[in-house]
MMTF fields as JSON, N, C-alpha, C and O atoms, coordinates in Angstrom:
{
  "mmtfVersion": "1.0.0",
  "mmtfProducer": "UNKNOWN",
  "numBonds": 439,
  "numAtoms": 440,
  "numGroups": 110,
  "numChains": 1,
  "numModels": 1,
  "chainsPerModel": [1],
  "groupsPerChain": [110],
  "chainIdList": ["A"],
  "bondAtomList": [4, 2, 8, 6, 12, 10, 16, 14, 20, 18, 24, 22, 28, 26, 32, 30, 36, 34, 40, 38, 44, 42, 48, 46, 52, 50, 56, 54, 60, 58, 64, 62, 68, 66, 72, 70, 76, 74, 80, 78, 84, 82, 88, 86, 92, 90, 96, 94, 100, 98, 104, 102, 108, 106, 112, 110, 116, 114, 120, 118, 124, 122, 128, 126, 132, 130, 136, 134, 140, 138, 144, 142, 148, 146, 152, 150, 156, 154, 160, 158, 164, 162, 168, 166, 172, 170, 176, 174, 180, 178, 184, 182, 188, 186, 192, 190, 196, 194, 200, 198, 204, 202, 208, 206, 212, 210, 216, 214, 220, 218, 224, 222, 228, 226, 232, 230, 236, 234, 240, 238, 244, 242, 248, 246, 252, 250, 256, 254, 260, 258, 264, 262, 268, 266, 272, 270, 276, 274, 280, 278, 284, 282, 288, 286, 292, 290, 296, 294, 300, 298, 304, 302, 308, 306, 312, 310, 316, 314, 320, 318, 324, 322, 328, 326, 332, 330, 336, 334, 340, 338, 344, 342, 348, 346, 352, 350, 356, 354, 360, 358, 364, 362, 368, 366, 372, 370, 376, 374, 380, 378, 384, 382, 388, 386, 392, 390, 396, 394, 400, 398, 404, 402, 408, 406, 412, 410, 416, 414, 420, 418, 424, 422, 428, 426, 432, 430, 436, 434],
  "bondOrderList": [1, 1, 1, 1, 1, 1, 1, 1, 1, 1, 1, 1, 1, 1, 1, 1, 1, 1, 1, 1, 1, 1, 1, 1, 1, 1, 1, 1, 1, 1, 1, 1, 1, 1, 1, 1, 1, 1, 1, 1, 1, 1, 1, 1, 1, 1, 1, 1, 1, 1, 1, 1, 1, 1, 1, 1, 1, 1, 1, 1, 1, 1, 1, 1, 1, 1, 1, 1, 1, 1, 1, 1, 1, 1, 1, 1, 1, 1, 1, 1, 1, 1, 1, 1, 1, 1, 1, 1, 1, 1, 1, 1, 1, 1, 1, 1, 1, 1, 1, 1, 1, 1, 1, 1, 1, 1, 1, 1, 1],
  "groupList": [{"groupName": "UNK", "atomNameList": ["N", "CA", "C", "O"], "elementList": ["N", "C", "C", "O"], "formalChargeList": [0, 0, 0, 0], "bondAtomList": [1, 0, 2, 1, 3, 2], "bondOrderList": [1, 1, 2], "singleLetterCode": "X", "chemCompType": "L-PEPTIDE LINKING"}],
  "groupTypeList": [0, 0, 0, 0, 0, 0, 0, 0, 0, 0, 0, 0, 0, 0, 0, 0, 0, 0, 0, 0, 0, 0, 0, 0, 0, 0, 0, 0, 0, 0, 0, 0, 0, 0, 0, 0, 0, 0, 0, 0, 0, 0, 0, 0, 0, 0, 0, 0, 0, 0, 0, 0, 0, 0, 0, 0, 0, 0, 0, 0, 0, 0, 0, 0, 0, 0, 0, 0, 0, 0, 0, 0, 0, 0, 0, 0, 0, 0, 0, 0, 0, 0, 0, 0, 0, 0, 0, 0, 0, 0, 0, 0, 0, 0, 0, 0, 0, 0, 0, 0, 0, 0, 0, 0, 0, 0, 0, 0, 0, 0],
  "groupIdList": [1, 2, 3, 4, 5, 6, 7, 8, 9, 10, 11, 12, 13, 14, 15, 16, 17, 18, 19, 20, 21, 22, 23, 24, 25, 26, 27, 28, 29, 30, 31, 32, 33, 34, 35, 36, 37, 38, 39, 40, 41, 42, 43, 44, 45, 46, 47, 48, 49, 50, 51, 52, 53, 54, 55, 56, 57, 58, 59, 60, 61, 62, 63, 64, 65, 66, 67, 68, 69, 70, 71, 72, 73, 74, 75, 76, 77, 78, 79, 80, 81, 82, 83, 84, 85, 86, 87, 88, 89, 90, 91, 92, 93, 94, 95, 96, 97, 98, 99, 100, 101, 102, 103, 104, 105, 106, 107, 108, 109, 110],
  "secStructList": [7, 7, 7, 7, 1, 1, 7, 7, 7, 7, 1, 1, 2, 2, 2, 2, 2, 2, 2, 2, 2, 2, 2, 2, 2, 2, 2, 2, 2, 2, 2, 2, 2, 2, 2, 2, 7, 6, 6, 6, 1, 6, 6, 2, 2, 2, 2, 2, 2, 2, 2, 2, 2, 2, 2, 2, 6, 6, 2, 2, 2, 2, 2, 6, 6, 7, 7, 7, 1, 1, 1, 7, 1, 7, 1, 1, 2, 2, 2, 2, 2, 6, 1, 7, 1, 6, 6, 1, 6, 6, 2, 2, 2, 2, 2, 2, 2, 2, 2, 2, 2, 2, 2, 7, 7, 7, 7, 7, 7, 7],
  "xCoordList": [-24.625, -23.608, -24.186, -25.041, -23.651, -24.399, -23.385, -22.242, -24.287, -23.626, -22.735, -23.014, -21.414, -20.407, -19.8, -18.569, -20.865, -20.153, -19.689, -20.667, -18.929, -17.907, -18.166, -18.151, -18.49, -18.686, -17.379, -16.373, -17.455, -16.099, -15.915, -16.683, -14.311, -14.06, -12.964, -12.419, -12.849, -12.428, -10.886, -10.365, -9.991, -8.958, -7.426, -6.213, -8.403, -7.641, -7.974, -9.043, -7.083, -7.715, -8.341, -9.455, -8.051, -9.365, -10.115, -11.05, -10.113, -11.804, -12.524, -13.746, -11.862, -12.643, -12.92, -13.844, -12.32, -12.592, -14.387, -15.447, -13.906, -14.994, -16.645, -17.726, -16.477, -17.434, -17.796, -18.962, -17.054, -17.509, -18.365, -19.592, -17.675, -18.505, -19.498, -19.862, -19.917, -20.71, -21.933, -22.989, -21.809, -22.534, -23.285, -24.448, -22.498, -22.999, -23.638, -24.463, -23.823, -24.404, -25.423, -26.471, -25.47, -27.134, -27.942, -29.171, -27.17, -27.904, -28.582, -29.543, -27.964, -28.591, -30.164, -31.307, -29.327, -30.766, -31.783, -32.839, -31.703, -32.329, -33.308, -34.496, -32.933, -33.47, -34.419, -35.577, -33.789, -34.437, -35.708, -36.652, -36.024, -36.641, -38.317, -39.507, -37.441, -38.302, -38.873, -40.098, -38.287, -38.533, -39.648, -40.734, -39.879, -40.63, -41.887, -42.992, -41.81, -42.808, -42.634, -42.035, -43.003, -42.498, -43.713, -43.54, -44.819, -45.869, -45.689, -46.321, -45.049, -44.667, -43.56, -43.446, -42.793, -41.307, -41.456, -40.676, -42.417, -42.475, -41.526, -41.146, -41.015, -39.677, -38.219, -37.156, -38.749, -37.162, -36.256, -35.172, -36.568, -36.049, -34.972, -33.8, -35.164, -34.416, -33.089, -31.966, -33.364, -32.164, -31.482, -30.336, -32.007, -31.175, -30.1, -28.909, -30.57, -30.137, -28.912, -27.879, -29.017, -27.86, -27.044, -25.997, -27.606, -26.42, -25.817, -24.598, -26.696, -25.47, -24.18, -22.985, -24.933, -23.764, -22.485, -21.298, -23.253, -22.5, -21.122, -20.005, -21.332, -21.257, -20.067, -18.85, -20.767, -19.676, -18.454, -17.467, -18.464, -17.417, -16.623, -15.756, -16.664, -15.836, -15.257, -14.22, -15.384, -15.139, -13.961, -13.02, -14.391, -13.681, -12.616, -11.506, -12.787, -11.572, -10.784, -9.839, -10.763, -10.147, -9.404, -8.224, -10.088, -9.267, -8.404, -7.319, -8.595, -7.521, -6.5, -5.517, -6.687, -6.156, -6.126, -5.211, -7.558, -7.938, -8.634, -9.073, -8.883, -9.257, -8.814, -7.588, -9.485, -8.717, -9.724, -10.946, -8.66, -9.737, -9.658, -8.729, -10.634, -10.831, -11.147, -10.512, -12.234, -12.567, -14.006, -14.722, -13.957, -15.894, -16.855, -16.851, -17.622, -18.596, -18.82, -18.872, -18.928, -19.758, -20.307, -20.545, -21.296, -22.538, -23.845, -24.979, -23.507, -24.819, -25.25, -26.433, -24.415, -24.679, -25.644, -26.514, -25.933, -26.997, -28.536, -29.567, -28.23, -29.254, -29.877, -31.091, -28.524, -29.196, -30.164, -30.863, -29.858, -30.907, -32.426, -33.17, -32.367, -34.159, -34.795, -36.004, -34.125, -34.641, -34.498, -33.769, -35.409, -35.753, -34.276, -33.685, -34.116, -33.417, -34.479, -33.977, -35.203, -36.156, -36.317, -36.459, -36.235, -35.743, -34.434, -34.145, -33.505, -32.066, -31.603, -31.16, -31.911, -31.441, -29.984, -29.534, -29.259, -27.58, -26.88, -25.657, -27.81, -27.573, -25.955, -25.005, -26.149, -24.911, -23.424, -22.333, -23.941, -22.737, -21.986, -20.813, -23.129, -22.633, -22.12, -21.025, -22.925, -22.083, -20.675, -19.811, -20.519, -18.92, -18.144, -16.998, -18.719, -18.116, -17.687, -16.656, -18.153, -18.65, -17.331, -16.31, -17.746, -16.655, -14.854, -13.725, -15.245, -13.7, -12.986, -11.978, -13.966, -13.77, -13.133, -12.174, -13.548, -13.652, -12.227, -11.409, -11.824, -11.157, -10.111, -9.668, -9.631, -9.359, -9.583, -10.417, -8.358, -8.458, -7.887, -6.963, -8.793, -7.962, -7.236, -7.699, -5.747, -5.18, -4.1, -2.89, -4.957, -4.734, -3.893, -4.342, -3.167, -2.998, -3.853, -4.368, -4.34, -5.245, -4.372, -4.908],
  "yCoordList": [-11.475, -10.996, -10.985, -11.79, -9.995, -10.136, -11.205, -11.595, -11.506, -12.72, -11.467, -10.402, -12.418, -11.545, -12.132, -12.141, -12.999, -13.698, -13.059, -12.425, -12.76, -12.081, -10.749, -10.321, -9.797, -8.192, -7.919, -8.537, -6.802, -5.933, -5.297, -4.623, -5.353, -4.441, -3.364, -3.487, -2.387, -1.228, -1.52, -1.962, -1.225, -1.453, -0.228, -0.351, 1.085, 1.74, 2.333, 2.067, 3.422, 3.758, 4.769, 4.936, 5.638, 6.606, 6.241, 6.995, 4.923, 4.347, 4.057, 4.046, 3.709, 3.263, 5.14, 5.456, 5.719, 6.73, 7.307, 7.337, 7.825, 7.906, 7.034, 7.602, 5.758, 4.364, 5.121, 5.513, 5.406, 6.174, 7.305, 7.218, 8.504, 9.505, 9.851, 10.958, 8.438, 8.83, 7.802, 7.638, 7.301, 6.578, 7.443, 7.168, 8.718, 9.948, 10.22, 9.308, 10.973, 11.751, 10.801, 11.337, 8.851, 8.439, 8.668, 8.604, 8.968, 9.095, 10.532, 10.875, 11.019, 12.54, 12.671, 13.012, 12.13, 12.109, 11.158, 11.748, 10.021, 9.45, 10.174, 10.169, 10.706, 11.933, 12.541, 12.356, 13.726, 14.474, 13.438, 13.909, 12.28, 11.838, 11.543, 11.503, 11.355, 10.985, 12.14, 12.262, 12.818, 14.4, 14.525, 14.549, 14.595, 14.788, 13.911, 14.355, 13.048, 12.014, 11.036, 9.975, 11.276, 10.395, 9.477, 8.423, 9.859, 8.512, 7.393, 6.384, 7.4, 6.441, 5.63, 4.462, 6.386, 5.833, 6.344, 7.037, 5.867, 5.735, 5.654, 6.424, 4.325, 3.751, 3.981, 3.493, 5.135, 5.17, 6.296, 5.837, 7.71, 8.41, 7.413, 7.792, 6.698, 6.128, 5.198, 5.073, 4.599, 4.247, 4.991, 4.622, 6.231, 7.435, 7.975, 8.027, 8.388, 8.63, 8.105, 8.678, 6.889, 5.771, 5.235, 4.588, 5.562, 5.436, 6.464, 6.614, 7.276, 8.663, 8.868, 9.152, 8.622, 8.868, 7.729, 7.869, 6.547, 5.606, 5.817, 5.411, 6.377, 6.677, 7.99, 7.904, 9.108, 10.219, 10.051, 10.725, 8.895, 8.575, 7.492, 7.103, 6.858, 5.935, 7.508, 7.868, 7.936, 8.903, 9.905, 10.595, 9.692, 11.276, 10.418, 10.937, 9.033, 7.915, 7.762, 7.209, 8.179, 7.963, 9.534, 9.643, 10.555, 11.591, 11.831, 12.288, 11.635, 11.885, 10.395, 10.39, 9.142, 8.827, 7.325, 6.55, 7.344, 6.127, 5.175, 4.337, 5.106, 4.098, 2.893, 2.852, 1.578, 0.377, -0.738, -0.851, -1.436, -2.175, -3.933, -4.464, -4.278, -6.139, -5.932, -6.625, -4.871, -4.547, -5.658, -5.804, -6.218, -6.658, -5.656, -4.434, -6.521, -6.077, -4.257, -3.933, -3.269, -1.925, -2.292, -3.493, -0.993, -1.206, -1.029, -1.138, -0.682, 0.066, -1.839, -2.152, -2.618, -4.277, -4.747, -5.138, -4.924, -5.422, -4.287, -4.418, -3.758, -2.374, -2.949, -3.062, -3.474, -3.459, -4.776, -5.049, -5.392, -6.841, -6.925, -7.611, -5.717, -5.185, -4.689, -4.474, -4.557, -3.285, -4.193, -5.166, -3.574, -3.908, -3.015, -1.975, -3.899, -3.288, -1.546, -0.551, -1.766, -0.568, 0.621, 1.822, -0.257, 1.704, 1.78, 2.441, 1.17, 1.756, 0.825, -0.304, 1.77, 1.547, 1.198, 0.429, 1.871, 1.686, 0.823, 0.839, -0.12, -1.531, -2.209, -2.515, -2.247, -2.957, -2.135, -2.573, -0.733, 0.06, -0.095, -0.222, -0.021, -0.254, -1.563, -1.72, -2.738, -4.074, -4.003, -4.844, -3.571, -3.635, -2.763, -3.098, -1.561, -0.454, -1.606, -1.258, -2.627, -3.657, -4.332, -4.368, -5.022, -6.375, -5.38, -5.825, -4.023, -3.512, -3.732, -4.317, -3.001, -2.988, -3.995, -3.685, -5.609, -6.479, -6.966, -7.296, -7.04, -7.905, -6.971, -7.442, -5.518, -4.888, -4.819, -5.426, -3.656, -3.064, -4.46, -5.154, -4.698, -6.322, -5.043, -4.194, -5.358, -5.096, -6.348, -6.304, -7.249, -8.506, -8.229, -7.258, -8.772, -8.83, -9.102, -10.211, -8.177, -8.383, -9.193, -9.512],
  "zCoordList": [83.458, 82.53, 81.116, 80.748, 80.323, 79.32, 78.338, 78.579, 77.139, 76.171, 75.202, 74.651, 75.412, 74.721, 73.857, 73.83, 72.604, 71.231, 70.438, 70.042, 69.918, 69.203, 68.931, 67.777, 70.258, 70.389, 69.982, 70.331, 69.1, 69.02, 69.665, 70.351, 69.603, 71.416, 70.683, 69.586, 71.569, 70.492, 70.497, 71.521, 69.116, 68.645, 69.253, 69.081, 70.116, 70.596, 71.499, 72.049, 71.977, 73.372, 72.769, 73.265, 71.764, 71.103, 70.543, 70.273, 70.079, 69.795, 70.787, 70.639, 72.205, 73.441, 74.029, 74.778, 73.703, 74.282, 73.737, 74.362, 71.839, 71.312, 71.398, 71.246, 71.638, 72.559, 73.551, 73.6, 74.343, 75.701, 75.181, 75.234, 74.614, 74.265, 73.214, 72.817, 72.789, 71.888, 72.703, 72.091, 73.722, 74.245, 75.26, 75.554, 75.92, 76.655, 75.579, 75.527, 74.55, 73.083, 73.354, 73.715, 73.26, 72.874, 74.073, 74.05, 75.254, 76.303, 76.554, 77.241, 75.973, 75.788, 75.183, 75.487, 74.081, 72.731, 73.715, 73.944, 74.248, 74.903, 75.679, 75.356, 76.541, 77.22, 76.937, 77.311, 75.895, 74.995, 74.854, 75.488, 74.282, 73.562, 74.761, 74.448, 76.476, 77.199, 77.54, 77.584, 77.735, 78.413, 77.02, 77.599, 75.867, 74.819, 75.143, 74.83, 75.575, 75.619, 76.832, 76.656, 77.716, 78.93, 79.278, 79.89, 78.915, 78.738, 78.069, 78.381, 77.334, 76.753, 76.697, 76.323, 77.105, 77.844, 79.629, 80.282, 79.941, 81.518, 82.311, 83.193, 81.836, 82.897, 82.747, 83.129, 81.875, 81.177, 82.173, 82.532, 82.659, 83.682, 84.665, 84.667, 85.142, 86.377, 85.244, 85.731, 83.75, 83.558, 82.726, 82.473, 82.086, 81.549, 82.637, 82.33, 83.957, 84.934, 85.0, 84.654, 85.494, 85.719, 84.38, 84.407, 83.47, 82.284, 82.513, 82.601, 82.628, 82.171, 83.32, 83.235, 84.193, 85.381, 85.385, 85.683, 84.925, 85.026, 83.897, 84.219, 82.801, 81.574, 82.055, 81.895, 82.635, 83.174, 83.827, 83.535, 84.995, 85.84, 85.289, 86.072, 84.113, 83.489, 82.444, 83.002, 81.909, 81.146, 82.22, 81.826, 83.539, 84.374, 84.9, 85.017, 85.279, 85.104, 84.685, 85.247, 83.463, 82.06, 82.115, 81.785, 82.496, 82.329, 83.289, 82.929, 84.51, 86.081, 85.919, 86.66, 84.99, 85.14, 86.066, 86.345, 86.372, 87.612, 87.18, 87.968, 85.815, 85.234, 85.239, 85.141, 85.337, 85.009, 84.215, 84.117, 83.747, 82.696, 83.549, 84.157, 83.334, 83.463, 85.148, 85.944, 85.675, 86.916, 87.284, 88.275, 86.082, 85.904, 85.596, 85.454, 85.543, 84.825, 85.178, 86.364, 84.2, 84.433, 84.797, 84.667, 85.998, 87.07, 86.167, 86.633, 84.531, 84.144, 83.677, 83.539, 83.543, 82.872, 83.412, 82.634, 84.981, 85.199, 84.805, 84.145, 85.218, 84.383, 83.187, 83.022, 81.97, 80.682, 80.275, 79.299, 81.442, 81.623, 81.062, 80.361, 81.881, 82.56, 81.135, 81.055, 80.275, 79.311, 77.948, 77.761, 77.078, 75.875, 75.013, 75.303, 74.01, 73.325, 72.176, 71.654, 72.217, 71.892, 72.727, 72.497, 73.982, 74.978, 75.34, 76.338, 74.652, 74.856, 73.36, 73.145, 72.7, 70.933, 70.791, 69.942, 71.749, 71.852, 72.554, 72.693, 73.113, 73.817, 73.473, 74.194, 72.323, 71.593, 72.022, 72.387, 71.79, 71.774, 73.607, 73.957, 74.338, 75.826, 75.971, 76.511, 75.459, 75.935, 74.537, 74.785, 73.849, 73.325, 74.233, 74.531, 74.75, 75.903, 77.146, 77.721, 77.555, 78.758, 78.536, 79.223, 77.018, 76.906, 76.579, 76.785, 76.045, 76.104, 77.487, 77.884, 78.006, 79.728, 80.33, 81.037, 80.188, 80.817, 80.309, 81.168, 78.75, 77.911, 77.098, 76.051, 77.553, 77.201, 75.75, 75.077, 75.253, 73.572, 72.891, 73.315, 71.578, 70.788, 69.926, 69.164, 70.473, 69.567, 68.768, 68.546, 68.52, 67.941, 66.115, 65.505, 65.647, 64.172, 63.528, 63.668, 62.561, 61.494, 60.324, 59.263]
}
């Protein structure tokens, strides 16, 4: 599991939405970036892959409606174990995507 000390977790369901889709967008650029240079990001193909998909079907969840939150952990979490925060720059943005998931929206009093 990843360490979830005081991650912000999104305040609405269109901030969890936008989390979601801007987390497809780093996975894109991600891509782009291997497909440009894949010698050097070797290992990266197999977890672009699986973000993204992982990333699509929480998103198509959310649109039909079959979504649910506090399911455990996303499948992409153990994934983000393996990996340097340098080949997935947006690390952070997925485990706050993780802990929304887990701990729903804080919609706590400010």
């Amino acid at each position: 599991m990843l360490s979830n000390n005081k991650i912000a977790r999104a305040r609405s369901t269109d901030e969890y939405v936008d989390m979601i889709n801007q987390a497809i967008d780093e996975v894109f650029d991600l891509r782009q970036a291997i497909e440009f240079d894949e010698e050097f990001i070797s290992d990266g193909r197999a977890v672009v892959d699986q973000l993204e998909q992982n990333l699509k079907d929480i998103y198509a969840s959310m649109k039909d409606g079959s979504y649910e939150f506090a399911t455990g952990d996303l499948p992409y979490v153990a994934l983000l174990e393996n990996y340097r925060e340098s080949l997935i720059p947006f690390k952070y943005l997925l485990k706050r995507i993780n802990e929304t998931h887990n701990r729903g929206l804080d919609i706590s009093e400010s």
